[in-house]
C-alpha positions in Angstrom: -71.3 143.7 262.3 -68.6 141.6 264.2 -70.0 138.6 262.1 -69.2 140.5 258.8 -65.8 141.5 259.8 -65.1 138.1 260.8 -66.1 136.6 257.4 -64.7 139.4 255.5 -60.8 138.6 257.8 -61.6 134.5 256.8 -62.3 135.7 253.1 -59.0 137.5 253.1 -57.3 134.8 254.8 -58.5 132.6 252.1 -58.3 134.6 249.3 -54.2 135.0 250.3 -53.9 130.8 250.8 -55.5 130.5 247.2 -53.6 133.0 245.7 -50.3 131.5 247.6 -51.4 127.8 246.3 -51.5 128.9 242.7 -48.3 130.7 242.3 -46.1 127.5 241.3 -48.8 127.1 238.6 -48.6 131.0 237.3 -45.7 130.9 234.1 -42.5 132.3 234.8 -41.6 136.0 233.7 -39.4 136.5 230.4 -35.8 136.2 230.6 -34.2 137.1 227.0 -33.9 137.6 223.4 -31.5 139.1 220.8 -32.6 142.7 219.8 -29.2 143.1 218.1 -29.4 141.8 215.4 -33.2 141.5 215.2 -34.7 138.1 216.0 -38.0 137.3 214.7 -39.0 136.8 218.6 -37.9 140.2 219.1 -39.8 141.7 215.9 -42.7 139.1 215.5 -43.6 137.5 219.1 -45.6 139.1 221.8 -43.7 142.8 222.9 -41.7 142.4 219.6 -41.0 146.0 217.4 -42.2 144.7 213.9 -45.6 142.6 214.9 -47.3 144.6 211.7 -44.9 143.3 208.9 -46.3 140.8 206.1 -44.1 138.0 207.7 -45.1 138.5 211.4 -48.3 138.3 210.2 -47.4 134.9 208.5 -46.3 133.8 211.0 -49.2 134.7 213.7 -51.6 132.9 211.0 -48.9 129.9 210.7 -48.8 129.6 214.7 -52.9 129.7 214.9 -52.7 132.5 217.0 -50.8 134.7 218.9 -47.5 134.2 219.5 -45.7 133.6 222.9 -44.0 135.9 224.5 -40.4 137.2 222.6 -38.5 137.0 225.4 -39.3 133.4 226.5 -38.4 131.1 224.2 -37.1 128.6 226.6 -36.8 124.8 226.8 -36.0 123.1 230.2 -33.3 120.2 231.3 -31.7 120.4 227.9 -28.2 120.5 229.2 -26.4 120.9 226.1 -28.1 117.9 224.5 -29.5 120.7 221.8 -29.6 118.7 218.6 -31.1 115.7 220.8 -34.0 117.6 221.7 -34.4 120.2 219.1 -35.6 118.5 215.6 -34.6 119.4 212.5 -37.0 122.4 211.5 -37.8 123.5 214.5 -34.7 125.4 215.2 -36.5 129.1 215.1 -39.5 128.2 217.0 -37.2 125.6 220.3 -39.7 122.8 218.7 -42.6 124.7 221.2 -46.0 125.3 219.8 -46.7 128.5 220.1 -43.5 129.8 218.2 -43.9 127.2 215.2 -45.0 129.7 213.0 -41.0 131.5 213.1 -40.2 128.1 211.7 -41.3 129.3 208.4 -38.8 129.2 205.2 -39.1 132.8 203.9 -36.5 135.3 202.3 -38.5 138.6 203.9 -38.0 138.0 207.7 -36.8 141.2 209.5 -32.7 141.7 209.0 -29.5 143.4 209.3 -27.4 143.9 207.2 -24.0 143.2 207.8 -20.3 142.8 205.8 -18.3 139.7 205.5 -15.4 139.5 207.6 -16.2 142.3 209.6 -17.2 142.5 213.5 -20.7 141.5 214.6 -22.1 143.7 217.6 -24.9 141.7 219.4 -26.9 142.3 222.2 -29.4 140.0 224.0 -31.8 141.6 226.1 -31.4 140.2 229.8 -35.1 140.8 231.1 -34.5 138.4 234.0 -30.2 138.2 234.3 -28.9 134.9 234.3 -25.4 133.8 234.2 -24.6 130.7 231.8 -23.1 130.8 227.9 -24.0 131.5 224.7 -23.2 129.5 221.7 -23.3 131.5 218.3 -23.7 129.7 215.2 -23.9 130.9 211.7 -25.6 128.9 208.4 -23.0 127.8 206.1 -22.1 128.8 202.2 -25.0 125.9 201.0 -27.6 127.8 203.4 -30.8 127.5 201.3 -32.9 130.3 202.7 -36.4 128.9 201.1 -35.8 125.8 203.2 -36.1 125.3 207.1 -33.5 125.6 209.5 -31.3 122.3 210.3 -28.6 121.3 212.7 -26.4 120.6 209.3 -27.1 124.3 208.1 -25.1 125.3 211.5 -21.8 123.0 212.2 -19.4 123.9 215.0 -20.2 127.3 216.6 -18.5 130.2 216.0 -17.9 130.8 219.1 -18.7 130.1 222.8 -19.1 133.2 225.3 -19.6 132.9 229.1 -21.3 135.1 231.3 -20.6 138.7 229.3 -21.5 141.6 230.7 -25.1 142.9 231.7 -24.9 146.4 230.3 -28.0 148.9 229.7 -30.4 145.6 230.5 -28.8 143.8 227.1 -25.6 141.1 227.2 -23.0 142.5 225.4 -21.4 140.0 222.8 -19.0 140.8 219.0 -18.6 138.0 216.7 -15.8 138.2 213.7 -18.2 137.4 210.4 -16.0 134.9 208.4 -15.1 135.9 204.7 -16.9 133.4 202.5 -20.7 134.3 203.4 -22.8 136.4 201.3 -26.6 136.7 200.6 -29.4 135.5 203.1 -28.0 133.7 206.5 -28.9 132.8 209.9 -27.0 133.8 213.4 -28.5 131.5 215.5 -28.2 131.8 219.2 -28.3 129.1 221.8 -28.4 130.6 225.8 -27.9 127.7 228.3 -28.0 129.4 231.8 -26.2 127.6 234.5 -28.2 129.4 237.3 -31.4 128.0 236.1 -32.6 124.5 234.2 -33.8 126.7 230.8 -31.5 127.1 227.1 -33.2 129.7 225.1 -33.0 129.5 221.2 -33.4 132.2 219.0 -33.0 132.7 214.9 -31.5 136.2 213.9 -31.9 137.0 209.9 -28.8 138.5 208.4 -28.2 139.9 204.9 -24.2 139.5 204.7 -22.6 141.6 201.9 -19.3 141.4 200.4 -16.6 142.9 202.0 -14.9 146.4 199.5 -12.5 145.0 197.8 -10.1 148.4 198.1 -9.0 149.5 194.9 -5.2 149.3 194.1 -3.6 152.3 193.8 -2.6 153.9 190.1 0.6 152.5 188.9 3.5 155.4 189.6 6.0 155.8 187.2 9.1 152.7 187.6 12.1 155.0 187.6 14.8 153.6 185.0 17.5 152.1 186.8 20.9 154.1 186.4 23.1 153.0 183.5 25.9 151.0 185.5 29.4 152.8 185.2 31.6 151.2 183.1 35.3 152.9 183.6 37.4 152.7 180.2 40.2 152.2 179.1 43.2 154.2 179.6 43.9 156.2 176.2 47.4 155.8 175.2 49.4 158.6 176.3 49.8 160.9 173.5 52.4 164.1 172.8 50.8 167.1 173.4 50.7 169.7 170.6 53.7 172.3 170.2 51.4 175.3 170.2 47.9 174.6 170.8 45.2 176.5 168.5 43.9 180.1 169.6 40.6 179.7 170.3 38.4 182.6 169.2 34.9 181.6 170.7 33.3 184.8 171.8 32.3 183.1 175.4 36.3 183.0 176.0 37.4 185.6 178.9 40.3 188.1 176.5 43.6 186.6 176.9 46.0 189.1 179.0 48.2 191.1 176.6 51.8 190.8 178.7 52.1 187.0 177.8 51.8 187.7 174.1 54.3 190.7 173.7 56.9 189.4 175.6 58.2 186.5 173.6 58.1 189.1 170.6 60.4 191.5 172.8 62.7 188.8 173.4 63.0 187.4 169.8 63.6 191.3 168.5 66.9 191.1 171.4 68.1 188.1 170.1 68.2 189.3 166.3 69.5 192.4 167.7 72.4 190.6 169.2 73.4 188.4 166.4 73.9 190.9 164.5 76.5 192.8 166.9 78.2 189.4 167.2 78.3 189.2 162.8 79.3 193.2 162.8 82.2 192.4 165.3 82.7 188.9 163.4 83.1 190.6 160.2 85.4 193.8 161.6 87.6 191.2 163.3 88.0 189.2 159.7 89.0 192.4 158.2 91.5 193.6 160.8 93.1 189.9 160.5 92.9 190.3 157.0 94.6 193.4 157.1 97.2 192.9 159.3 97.9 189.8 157.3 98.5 191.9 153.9 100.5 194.5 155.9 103.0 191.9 157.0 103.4 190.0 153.6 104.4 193.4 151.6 106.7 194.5 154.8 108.4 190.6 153.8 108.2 191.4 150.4 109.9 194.6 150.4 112.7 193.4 152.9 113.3 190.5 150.2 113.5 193.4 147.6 116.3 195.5 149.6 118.4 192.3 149.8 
């Protein structure tokens, strides 16, 4: 019975020094991959969400088998040298065999749509964090989507993001689209983590659409400017009418009797008067005439007595 314990303890002991010796040999766990938007690792490799469409399953029969794990498409000591040691190609798959078949030039790959000019929302699952930056390139206007990926198809990044937040087990990244894109594209993202030796490449499909133009507004009505005010000429100064013309418009408040009768009244006075003064005229002419015969036939009859 001891024996058997004793060979069971060594069996155990060795069993743990195998198992110990191995371990830098086993492959290291995942670390990453966009989910948002969709990259054909995370709907076509091993764990992805879309493994059953017709180009996931072009691509398993492309790659000769499965394909390796989504989240660990990785390439070590690149340091930034990515268009050194990536060929032309063999962008999608990081130039490693057993994601070659992502490589493939097709217009049906899994994608999002999105808007030009508008704000890209990404997230790249962190299965094993890392801190480092992530480079985010986008094909140009020429992108030919029925031919494979190439370094010229990129250009400059559109931009460089380090170490965003770990939120909900996804870094949290938003890119401004630029105006000019339309049609089939590629965002593709380049991880180079500065806590390990590993830069992780990924191809995300994107169906950009043309941003709404918004419709102008219906034409109000232009208001006619004012007629400037043009100040005349002074009219001469003319002499206003003796008596100006009764008006008999029906609108026309009744004139006040009073100012009508009195000039009447006074012109009936006046006649009145003028004809006492010719009565006492004419009385006074006859008592001078008078007077004046009385005295020339008292002279005549004094001449007569002498």
């Amino acid at each position: 019975m001891r024996s058997v314990r004793r060979t069971a303890a060594l069996a155990v002991v060795g069993g743990i020094a195998a198992a110990t010796s191995l371990l830098p040999a086993l492959p290291a766990l995942a670390h990453g991959a966009p989910t948002t938007p969709i990259s054909r690792t995370a709907a076509c490799a091993s764990g992805g969400d879309r493994t059953d469409s017709a180009p996931c399953r072009a691509a398993r029969d492309a790659n000769g088998g499965p394909i390796g794990r989504f989240d660990n498409l990785r390439v070590a000591n690149v340091g930034g040298r990515d268009a050194q040691v990536i060929p032309d190609g063999k962008l999608c798959s990081g130039g490693l065999p057993d994601f070659r078949g992502l490589d493939q030039p097709r217009g049906d790959w899994p994608a999002t749509t999105v808007t030009a000019g508008g704000t890209l929302k990404i997230a790249y699952a962190g299965t094993i964090p890392h801190q480092g930056s992530f480079r985010l390139y986008l094909t140009g206007r020429g992108y030919d989507p029925a031919a494979k990926l190439t370094w010229a198809d990129l250009g400059k990044p559109l931009a460089e993001i380090k170490d965003p937040p770990l939120r909900e087990g996804a870094y949290r990244m938003s890119l401004k689209l630029p105006q000019d894109r339309s049609g089939r594209h590629i965002l593709y993202t380049v991880w180079e983590t500065s806590s390990t030796p590993d830069t992780y490449y990924s191809c995300s499909d994107l169906v950009i659409k043309a941003a709404a133009t918004a419709r102008p507004p219906s034409a109000a009505p232009v208001a006619k400017p004012a007629a400037k005010a043009t100040r005349s000429p002074e009219p001469e100064a003319v002499a206003p009418p003796a008596e100006p013309p009764a008006t008999t418009s029906a609108a026309a408040a009744p004139a006040d009797p009073a100012p009508s009768l009195r000039p009447a009244a006074a012109a009936a006075d006046d006649h009145v008067q003028l004809g006492h003064q010719i009565l006492i005229g004419a009385t006074v002419v006859i008592l001078g005439v008078t007077a004046a015969a009385g005295l020339l036939r008292l002279r005549r009859a004094r001449t007569t007595k002498d």
